[in-house]
TORKOL-4160 file (C-alpha; in steps of 0.2 Angstrom, whole numbers, padded with zeros to 4 digits, m for minus):
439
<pt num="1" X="0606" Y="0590" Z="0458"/>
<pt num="2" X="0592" Y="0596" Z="0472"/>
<pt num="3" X="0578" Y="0608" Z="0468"/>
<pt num="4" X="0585" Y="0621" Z="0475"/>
<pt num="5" X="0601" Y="0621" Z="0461"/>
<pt num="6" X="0587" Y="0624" Z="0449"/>
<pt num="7" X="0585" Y="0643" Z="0458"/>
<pt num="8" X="0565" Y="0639" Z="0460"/>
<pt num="9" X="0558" Y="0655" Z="0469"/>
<pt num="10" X="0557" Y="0653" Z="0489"/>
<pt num="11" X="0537" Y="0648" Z="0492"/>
<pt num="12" X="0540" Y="0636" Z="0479"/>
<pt num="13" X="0555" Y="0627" Z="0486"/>
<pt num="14" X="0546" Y="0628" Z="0502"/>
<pt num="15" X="0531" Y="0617" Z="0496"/>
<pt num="16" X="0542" Y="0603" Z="0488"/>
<pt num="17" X="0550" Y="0601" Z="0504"/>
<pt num="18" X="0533" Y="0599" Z="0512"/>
<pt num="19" X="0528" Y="0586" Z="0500"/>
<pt num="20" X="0547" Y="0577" Z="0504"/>
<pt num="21" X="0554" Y="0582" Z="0485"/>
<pt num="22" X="0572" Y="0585" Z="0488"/>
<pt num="23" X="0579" Y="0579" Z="0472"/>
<pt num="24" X="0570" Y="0581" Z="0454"/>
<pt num="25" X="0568" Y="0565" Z="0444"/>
<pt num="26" X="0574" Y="0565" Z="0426"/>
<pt num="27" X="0561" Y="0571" Z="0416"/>
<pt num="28" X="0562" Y="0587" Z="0429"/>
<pt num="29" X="0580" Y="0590" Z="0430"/>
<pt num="30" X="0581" Y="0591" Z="0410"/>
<pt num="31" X="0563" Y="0600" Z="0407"/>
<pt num="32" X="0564" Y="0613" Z="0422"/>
<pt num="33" X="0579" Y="0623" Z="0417"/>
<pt num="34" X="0572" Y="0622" Z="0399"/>
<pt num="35" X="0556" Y="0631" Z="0405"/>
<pt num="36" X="0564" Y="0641" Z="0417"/>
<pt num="37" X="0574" Y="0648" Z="0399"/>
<pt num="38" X="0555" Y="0653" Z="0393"/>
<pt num="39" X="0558" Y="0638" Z="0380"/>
<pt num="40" X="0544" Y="0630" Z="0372"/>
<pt num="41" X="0547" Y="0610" Z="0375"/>
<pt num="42" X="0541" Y="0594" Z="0367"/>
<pt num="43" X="0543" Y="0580" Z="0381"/>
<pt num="44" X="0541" Y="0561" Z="0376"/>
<pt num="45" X="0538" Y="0552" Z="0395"/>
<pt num="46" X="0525" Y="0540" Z="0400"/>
<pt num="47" X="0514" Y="0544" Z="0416"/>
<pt num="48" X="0523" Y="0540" Z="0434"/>
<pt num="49" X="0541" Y="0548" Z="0428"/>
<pt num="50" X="0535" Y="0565" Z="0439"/>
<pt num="51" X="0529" Y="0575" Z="0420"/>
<pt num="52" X="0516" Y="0585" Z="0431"/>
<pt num="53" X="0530" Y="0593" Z="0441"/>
<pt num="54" X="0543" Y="0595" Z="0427"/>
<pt num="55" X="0530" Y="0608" Z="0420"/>
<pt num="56" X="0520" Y="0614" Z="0434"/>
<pt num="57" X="0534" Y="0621" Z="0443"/>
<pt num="58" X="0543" Y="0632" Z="0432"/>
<pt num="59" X="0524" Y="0639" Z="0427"/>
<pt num="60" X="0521" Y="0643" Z="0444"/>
<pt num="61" X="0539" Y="0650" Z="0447"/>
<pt num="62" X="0536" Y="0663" Z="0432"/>
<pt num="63" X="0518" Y="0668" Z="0438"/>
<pt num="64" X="0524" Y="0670" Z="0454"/>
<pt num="65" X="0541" Y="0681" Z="0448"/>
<pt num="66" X="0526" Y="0690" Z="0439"/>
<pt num="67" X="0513" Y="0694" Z="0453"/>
<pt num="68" X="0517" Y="0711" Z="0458"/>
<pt num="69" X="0513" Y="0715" Z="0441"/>
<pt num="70" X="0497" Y="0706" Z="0440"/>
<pt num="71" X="0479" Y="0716" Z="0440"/>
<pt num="72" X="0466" Y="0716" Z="0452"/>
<pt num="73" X="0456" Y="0704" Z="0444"/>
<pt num="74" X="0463" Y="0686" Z="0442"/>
<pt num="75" X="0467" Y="0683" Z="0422"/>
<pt num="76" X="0470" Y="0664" Z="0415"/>
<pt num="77" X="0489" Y="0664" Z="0412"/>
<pt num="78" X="0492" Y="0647" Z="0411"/>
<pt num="79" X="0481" Y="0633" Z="0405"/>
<pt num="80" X="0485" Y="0614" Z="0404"/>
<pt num="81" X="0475" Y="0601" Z="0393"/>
<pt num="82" X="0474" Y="0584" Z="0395"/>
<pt num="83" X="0461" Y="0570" Z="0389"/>
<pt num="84" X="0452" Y="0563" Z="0407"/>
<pt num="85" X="0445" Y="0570" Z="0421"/>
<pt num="86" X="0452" Y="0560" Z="0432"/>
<pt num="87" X="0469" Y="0565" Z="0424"/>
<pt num="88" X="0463" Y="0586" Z="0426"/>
<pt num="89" X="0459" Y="0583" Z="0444"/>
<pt num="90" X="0477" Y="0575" Z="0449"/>
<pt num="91" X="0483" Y="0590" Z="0441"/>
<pt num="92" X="0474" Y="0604" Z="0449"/>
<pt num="93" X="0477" Y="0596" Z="0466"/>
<pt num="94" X="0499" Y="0595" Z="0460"/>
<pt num="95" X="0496" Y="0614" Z="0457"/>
<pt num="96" X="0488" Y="0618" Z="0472"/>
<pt num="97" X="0502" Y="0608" Z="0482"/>
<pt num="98" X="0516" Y="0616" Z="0474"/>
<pt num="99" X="0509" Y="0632" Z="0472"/>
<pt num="100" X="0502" Y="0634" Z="0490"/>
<pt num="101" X="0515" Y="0648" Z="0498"/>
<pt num="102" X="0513" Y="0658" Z="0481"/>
<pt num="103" X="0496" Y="0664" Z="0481"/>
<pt num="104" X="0493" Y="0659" Z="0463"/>
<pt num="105" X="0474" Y="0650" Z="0461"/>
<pt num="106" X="0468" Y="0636" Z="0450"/>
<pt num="107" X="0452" Y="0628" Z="0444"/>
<pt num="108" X="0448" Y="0614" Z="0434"/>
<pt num="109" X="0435" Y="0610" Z="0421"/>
<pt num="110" X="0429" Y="0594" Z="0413"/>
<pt num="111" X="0413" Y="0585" Z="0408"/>
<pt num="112" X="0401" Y="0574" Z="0414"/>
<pt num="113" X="0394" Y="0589" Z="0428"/>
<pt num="114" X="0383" Y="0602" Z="0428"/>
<pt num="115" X="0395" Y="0619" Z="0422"/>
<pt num="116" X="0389" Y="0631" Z="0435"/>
<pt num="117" X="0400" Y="0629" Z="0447"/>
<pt num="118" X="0414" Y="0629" Z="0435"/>
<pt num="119" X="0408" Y="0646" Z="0426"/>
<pt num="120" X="0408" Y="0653" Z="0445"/>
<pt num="121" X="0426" Y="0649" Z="0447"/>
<pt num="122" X="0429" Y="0656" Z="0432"/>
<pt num="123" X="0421" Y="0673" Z="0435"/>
<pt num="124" X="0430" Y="0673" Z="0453"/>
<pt num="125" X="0444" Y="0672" Z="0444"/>
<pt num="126" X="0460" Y="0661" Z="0441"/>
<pt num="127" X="0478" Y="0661" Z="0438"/>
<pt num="128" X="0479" Y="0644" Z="0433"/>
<pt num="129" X="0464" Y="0634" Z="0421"/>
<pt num="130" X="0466" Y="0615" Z="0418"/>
<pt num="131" X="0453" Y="0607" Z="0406"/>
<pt num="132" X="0447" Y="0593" Z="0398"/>
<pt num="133" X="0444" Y="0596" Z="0378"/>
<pt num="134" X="0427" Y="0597" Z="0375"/>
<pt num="135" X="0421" Y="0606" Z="0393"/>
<pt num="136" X="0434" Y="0619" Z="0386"/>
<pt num="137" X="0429" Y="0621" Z="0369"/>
<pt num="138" X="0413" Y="0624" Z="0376"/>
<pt num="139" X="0414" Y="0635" Z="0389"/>
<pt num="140" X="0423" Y="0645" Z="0375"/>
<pt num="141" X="0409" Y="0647" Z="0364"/>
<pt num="142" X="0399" Y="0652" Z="0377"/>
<pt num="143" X="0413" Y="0666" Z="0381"/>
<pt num="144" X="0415" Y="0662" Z="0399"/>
<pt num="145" X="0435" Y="0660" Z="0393"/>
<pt num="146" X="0448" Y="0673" Z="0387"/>
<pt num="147" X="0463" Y="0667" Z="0382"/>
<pt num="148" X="0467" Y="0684" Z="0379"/>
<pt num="149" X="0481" Y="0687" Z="0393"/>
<pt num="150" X="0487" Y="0668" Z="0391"/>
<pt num="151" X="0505" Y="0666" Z="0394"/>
<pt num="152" X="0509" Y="0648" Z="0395"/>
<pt num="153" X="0501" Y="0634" Z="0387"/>
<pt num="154" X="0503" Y="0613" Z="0392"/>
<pt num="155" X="0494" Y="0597" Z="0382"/>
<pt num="156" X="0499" Y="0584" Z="0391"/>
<pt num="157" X="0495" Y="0565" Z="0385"/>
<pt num="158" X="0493" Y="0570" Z="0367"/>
<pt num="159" X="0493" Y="0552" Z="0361"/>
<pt num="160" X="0478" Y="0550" Z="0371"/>
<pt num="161" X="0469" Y="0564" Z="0366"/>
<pt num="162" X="0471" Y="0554" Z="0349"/>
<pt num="163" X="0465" Y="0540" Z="0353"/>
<pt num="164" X="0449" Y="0545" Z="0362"/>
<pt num="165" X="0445" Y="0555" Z="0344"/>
<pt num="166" X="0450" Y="0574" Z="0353"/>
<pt num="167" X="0463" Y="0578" Z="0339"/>
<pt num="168" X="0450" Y="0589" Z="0331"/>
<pt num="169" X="0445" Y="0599" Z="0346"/>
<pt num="170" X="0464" Y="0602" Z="0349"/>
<pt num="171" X="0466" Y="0609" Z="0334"/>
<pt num="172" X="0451" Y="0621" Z="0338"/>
<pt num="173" X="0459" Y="0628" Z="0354"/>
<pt num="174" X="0478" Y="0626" Z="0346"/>
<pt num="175" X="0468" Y="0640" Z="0331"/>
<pt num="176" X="0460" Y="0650" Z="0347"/>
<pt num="177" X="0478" Y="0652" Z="0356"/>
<pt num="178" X="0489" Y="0670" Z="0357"/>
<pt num="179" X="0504" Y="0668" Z="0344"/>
<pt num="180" X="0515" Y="0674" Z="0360"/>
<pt num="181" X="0516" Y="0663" Z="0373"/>
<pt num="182" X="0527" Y="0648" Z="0379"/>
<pt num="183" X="0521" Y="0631" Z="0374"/>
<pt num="184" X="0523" Y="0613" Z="0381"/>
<pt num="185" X="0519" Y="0598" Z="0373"/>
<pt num="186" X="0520" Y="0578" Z="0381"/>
<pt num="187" X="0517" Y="0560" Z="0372"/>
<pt num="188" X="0520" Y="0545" Z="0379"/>
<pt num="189" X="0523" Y="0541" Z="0359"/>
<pt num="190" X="0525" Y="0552" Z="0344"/>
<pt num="191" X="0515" Y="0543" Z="0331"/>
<pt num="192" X="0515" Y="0552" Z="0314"/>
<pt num="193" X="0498" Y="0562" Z="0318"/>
<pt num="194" X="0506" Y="0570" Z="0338"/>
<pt num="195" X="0519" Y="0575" Z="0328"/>
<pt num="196" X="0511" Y="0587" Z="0315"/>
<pt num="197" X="0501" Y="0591" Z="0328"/>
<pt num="198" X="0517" Y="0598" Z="0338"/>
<pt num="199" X="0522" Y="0606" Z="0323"/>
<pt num="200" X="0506" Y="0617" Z="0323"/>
<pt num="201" X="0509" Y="0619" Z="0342"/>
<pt num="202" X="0527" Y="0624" Z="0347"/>
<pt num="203" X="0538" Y="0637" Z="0341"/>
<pt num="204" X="0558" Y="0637" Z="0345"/>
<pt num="205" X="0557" Y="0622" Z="0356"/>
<pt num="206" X="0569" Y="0608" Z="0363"/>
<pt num="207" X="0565" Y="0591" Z="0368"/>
<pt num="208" X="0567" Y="0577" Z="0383"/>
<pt num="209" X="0565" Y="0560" Z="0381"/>
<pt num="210" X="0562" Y="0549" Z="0395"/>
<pt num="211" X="0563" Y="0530" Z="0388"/>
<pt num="212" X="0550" Y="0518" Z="0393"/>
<pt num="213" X="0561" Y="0504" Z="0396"/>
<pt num="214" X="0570" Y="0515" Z="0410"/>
<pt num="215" X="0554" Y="0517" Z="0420"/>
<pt num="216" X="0550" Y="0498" Z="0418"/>
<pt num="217" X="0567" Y="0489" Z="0421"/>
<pt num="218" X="0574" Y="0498" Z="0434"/>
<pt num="219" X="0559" Y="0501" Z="0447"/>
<pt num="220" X="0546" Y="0487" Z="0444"/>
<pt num="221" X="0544" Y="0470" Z="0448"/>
<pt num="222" X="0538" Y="0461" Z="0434"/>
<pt num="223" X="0528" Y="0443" Z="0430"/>
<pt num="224" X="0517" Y="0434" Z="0419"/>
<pt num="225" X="0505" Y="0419" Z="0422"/>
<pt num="226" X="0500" Y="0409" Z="0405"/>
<pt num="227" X="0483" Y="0406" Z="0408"/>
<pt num="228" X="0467" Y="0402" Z="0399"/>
<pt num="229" X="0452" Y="0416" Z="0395"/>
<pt num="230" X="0440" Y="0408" Z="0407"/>
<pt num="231" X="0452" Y="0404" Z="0421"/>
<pt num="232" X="0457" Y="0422" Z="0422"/>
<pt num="233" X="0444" Y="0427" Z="0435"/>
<pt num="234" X="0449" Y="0413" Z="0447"/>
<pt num="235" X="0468" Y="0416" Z="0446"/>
<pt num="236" X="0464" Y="0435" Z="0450"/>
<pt num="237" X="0454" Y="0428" Z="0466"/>
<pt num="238" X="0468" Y="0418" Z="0471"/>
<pt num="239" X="0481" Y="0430" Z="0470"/>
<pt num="240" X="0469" Y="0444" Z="0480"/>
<pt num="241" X="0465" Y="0430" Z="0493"/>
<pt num="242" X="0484" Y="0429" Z="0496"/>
<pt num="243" X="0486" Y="0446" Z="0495"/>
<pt num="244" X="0470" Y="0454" Z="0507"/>
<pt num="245" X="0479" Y="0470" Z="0515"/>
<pt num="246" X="0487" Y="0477" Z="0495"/>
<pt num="247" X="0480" Y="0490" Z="0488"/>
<pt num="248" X="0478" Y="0481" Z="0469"/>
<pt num="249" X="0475" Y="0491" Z="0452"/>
<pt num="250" X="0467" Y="0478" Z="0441"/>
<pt num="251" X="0468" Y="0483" Z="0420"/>
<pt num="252" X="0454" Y="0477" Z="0410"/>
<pt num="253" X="0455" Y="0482" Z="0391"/>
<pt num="254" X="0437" Y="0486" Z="0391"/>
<pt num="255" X="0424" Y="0496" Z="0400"/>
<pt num="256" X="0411" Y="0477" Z="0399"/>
<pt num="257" X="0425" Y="0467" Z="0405"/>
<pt num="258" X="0431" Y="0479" Z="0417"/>
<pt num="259" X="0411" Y="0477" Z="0424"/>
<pt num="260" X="0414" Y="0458" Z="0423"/>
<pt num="261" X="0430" Y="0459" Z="0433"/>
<pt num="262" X="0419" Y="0467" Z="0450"/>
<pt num="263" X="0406" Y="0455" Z="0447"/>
<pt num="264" X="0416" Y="0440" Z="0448"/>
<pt num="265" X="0424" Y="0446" Z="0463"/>
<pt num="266" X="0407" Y="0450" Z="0472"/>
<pt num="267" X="0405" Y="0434" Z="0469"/>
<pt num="268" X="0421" Y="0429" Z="0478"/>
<pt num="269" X="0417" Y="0440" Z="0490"/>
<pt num="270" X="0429" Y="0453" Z="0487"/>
<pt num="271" X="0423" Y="0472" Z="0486"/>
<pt num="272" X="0430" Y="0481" Z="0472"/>
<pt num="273" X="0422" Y="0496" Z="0460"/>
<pt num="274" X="0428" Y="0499" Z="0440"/>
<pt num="275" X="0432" Y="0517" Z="0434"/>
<pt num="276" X="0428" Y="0520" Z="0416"/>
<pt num="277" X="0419" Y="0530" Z="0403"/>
<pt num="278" X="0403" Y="0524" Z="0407"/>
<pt num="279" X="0403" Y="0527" Z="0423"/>
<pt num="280" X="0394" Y="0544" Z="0432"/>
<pt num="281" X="0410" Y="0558" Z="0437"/>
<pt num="282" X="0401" Y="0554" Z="0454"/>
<pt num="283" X="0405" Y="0537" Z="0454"/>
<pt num="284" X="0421" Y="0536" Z="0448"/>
<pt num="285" X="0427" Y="0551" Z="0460"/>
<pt num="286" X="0420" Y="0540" Z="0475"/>
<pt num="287" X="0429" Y="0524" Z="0469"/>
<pt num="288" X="0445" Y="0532" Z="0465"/>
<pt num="289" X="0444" Y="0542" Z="0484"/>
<pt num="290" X="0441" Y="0526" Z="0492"/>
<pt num="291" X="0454" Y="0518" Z="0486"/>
<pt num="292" X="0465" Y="0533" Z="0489"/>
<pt num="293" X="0460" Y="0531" Z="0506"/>
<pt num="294" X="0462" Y="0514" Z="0509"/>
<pt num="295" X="0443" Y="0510" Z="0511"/>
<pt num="296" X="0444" Y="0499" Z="0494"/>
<pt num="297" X="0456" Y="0488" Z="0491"/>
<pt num="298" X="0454" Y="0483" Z="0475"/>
<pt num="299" X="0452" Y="0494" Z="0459"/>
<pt num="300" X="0445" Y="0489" Z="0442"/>
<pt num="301" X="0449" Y="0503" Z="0429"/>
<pt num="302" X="0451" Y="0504" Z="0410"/>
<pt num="303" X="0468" Y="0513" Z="0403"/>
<pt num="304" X="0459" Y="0528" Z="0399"/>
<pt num="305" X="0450" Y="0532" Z="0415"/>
<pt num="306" X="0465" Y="0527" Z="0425"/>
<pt num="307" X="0476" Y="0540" Z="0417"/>
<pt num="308" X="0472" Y="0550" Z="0432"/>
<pt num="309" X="0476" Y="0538" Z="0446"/>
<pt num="310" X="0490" Y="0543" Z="0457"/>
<pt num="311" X="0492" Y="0532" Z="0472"/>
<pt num="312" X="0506" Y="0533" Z="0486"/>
<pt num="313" X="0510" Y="0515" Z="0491"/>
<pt num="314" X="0500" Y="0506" Z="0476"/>
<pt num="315" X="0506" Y="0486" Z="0480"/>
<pt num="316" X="0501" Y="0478" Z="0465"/>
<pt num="317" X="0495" Y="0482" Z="0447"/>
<pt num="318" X="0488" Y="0465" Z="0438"/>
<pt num="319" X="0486" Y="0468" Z="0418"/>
<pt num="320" X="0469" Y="0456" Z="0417"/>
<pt num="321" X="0471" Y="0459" Z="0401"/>
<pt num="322" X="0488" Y="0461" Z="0391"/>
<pt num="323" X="0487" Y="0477" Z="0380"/>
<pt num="324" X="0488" Y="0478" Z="0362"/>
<pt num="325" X="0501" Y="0492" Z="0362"/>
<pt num="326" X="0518" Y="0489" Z="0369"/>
<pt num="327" X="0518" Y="0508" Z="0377"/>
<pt num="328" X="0501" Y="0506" Z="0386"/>
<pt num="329" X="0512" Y="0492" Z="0397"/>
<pt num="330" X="0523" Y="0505" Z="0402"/>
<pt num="331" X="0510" Y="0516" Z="0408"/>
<pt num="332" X="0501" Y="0502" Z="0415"/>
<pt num="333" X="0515" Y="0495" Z="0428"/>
<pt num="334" X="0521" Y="0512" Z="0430"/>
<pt num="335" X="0507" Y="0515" Z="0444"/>
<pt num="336" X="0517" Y="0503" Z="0455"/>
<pt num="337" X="0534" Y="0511" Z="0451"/>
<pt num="338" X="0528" Y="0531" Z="0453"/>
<pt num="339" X="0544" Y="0544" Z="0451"/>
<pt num="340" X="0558" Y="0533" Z="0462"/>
<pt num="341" X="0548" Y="0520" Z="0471"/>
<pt num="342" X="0547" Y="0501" Z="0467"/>
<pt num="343" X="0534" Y="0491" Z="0464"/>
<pt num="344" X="0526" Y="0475" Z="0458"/>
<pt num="345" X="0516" Y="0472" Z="0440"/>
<pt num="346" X="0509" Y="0455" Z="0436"/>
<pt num="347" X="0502" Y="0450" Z="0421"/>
<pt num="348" X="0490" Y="0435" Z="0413"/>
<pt num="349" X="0494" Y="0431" Z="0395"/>
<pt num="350" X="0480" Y="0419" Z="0386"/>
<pt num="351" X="0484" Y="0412" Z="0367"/>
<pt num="352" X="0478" Y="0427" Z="0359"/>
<pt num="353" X="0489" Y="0437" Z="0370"/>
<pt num="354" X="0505" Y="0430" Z="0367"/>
<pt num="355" X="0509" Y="0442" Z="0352"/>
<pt num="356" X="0507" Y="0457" Z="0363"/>
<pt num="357" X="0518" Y="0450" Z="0376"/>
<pt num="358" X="0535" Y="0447" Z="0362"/>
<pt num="359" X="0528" Y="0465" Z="0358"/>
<pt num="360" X="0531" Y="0471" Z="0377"/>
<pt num="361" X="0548" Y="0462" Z="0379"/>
<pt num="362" X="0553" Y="0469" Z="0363"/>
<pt num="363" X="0551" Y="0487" Z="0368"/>
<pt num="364" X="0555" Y="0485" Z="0386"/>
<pt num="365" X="0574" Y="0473" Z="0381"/>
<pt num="366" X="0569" Y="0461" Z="0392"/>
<pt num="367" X="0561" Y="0444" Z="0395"/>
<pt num="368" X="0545" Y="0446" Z="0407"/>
<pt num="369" X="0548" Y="0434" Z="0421"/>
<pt num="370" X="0538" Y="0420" Z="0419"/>
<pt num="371" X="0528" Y="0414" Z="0434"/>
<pt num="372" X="0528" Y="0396" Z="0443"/>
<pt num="373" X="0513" Y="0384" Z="0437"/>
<pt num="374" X="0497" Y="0387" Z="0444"/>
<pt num="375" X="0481" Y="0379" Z="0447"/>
<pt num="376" X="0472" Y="0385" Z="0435"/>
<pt num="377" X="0478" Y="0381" Z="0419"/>
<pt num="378" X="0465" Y="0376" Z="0411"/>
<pt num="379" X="0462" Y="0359" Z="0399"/>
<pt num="380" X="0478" Y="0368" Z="0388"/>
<pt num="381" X="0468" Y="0373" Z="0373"/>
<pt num="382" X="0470" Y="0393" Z="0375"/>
<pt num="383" X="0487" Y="0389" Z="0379"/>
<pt num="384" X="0494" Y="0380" Z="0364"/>
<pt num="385" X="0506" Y="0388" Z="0354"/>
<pt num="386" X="0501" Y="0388" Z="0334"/>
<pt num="387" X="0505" Y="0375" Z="0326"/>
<pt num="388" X="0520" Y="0383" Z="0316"/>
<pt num="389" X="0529" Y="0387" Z="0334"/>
<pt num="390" X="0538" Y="0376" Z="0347"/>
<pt num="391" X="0524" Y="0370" Z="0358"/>
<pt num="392" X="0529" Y="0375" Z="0378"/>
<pt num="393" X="0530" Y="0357" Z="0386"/>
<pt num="394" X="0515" Y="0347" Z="0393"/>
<pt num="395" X="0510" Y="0335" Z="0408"/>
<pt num="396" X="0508" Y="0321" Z="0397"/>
<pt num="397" X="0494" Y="0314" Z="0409"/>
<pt num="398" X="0487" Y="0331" Z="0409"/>
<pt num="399" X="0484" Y="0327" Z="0388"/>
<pt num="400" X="0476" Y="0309" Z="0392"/>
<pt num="401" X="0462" Y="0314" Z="0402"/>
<pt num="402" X="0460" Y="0328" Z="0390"/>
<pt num="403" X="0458" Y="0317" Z="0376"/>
<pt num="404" X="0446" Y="0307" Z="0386"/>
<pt num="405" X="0435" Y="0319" Z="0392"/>
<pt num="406" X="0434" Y="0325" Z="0371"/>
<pt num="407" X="0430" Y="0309" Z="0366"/>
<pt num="408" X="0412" Y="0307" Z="0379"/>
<pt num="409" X="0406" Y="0323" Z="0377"/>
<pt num="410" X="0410" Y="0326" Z="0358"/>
<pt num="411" X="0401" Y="0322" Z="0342"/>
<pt num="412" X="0413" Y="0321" Z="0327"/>
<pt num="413" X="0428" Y="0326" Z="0339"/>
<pt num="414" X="0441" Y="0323" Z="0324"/>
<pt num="415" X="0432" Y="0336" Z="0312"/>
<pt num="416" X="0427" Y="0346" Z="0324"/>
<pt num="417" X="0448" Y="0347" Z="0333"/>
<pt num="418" X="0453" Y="0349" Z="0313"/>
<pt num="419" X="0444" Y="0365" Z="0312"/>
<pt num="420" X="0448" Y="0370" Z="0329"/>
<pt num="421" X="0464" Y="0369" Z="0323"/>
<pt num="422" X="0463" Y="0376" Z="0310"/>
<pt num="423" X="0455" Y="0394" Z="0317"/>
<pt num="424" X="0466" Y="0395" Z="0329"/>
<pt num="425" X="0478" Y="0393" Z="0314"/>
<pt num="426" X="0470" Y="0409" Z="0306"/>
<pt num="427" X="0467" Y="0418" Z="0323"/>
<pt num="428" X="0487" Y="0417" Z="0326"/>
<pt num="429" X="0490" Y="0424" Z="0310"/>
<pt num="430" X="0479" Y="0436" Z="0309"/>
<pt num="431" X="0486" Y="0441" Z="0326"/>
<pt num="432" X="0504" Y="0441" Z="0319"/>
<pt num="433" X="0498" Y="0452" Z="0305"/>
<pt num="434" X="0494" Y="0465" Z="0315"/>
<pt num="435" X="0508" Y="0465" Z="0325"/>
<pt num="436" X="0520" Y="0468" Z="0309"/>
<pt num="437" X="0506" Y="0481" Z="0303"/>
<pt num="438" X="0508" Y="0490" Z="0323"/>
<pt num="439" X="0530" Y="0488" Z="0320"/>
């Protein structure tokens, strides 16, 4: 099927050919003709499958249809939510490329900035209002929004708007919204809360599914390196030193460690910048068009601030950090393998890890490729299996000078291995619990 199949208004079909679309991925071949239907739609796919374009489109074709009878003024007809800033901007900047023969204008709102400028867009006028939750609810109370001639309504990433505590300021705009309009609403997981909250949401509605494991399997290069916690940093400087001309998007699962990670290179000589929270909307906007660009190689970025990144040609993605939940891997190495290109994920797996990578394999029906040894295994401690697991096999002269260099530089080594043991014991299962309590 081709875009034009889908019988897309003219000015529409003429910008996706400028951006090189021809054919619709899956998530926009089953959502569009929905939309075009004036369905509402409940959509489960995970960032990189083309979701912005499955919904974009059809809500441009229909306020484009509708022009002739708009009036003079500008009125918000459509509005999307979603959780980042970053995330609101890729968004804006989709509706702008697709939308550029139509006429049809859009602005974005979002935190972190002064509001002036935003309410001055407003008051010109738009067609089209994307928005971060709270900058929304806000700007509502101060009544520089209507929703009074609203239309079509989009939350995209509702998962993550639970997890970064938005759910209550949904509800607020869900309560605020005109009981006639057409809804969409995309998860990458429909936990028992996303689901009640789709309920309140959508009216007559169908739903798409795009399975994680399709985007994983298929299009992306996949590989782990068992390696201990404190020989993670020079691993990462290895791989980068082999690797100078890639662009590299490097996970970390926190905003500190993502701060660690640009230090470590700075001292390896390598420039690289971290997008998070914490950081200014300057900042982050400078890093994440740098790298765009080209001008930095190597970006440091936590899952939430890099919701929004959307690179053409991203080489590598490295998860410095495994993720506790299976889904965010699929997220994660779906930067590399965007709509139907491929790509490359690498991963480094310490002890404490290893329960999150049989969670991965498990969701995605594959084994992750383990990589060849490397230099910087460490003196094997993170890297034992617990005790009540086959042990993976060890350089028995490796052990010796192990057991050696214990001996010297230990008082009580016996006890004090004993306990070791023993918390490591406890740390695995405690690990294990929360697995089972996760299934």
């Amino acid at each position: 099927m081709t875009f034009k199949e889908l019988g897309l208004a003219e000015p529409i079909l003429k910008a996706l050919e400028d951006e090189g679309y021809t054919q619709p991925t899956p998530i926009q071949e089953q959502a569009i003709p929905i939309l075009l239907k004036g369905k509402d739609l409940l959509g489960v796919a995970q960032t990189g499958t083309g979701k912005t374009a499955a919904f974009g489109i059809p809500i441009l074709h229909h306020l484009y249809e509708a022009i002739s009878l708009r009036q003079n003024k500008r009125k918000i007809k459509a509005l999307v939510v979603t959780p980042t800033r970053e995330l609101a901007i890729q968004i804006s900047e989709s509706f702008t490329a697709y939308g550029k023969h139509t006429g049809l204008k859009n602005t974005v709102i979002f935190g972190g900035v002064k509001q002036g400028q935003q309410v001055r867009a407003l008051q010109n006028g738009v067609d089209i209002l994307i928005a971060t939750p709270g900058r929304l609810l806000d700007l509502m109370n101060q009544g520089f929004i209507s929703f009074r001639d609203l239309e079509f309504v989009v939350l995209d990433e509702a998962d993550q708007m639970l997890d970064m505590g938005f759910i209550h300021d949904i509800k607020k705009i869900i309560s605020k919204l005109p009981p006639k309009r057409q809804s969409l609403f995309f998860s990458a997981t429909m936990p028992k809360t996303i689901v009640e909250l789709s309920r309140k949401m959508l009216g007559d509605f169908e739903r798409v599914t795009i399975k994680p494991q399709q985007a994983t399997a298929e299009r992306v290069e996949q590989g782990v390196y068992f390696v201990s916690k404190k020989n993670k940093p020079k691993l990462l400087v290895h791989l980068l030193h082999e690797r100078p001309n890639d662009s590299v998007l490097v996970f970390s699962r926190t905003k500190h460690g993502a701060n660690k990670i640009v230090k470590k290179l700075a001292q390896a000589d390598i420039r690289s910048a971290a997008i998070h929270g914490n950081k200014s909307q300057t900042a982050r906007q400078k890093a994440l068009g740098d790298f765009k660009e080209g001008k930095l190689k190597v970006l440091v970025a936590t899952d939430i601030a890099a919701r929004g990144i959307d690179v053409e040609e991203l080489s590598l993605v490295v998860n410095y950090d495994l993720p506790n939940v299976s889904e965010t891997y699929v997220h994660r190495i779906g930067r590399t393998g965007r709509a139907s290109a491929s790509g490359i994920a690498i991963s480094f797996c310490d002890q404490e890890e290893r329960p999150y990578l049989r969670d991965i394999e498990k969701l995605i029906k594959q084994e992750v490729p383990r990589m060849p040894e490397h230099q910087f295994v460490d003196d094997g401690e993170d890297l034992s299996e617990p005790q009540q697991g086959p042990r993976p096999p060890r350089n028995q002269n490796a052990s010796n000078n192990r057991n050696r260099n214990n001996n010297r530089n230990r008082n009580s080594n016996s006890n004090g291995n004993s306990n070791r043991s023993a918390n490591g014991n406890r740390s695995g299962n405690r690990n294990q619990n929360s697995d089972r309590n996760r299934n």
